[in-house]
N, C-alpha and C positions, 0 to 999 in steps of 0.2 A: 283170593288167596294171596298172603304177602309170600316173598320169595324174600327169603335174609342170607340165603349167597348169590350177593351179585362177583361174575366174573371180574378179577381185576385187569385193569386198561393195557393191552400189546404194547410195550416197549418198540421202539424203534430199533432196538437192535435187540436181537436174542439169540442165545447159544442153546443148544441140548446139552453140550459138553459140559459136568459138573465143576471141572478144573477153570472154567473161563469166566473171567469178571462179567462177564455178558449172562451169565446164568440165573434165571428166576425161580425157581423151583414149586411159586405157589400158582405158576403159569401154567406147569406142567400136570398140572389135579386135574385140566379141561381138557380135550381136544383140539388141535390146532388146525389148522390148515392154512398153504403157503401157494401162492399165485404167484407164477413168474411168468409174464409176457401172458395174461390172460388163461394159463395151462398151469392146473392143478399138482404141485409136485410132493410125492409122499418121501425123496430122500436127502432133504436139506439138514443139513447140519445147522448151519448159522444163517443169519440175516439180518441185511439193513434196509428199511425202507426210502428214508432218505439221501443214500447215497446210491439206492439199486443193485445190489446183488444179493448172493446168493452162496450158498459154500454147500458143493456138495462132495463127496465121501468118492474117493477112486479106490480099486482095489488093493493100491500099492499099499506100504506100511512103511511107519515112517521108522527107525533106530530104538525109539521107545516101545512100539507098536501099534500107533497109534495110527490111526487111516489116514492118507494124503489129500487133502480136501482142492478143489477144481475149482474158481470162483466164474459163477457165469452174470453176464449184468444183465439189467431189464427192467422193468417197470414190475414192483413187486408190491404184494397185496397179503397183509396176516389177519386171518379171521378167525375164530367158532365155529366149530362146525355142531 
């Protein structure tokens, strides 16, 4: 069987946030999943692989309302699930 949609290649950096130049949208048709420090995390906002971190979502709210994001670093891994 041919398969004619192959996944396109993780970015090194990716946002969810639609407002952020970092956003791929044809990324987002797949399932993602994000490895920080070998530990599987389901509430990352943003990421970079090559500089190691992570951006993830704190309860505060920023003036616009938009959630205050935490940056944690580590050795990070974006895959398919």
């Amino acid at each position: 069987m041919n398969d004619t949609t192959a996944q396109p290649t993780l970015p090194d950096r990716l946002s969810v946030n639609p407002r952020s130049p970092h956003h791929v949208a044809e990324i987002f048709e797949y399932e993602i999943g994000i490895k920080l420090n070998g530990k599987e995390r389901f509430d990352v906002e943003e990421y970079c692989i090559s500089e190691g971190w992570v951006k993830i979502p704190t309860k505060s709210l920023d003036r616009r309302g938009q959630p205050l994001t935490m940056t944690v670093k580590g050795t990070v891994e974006a895959f398919y699930r």
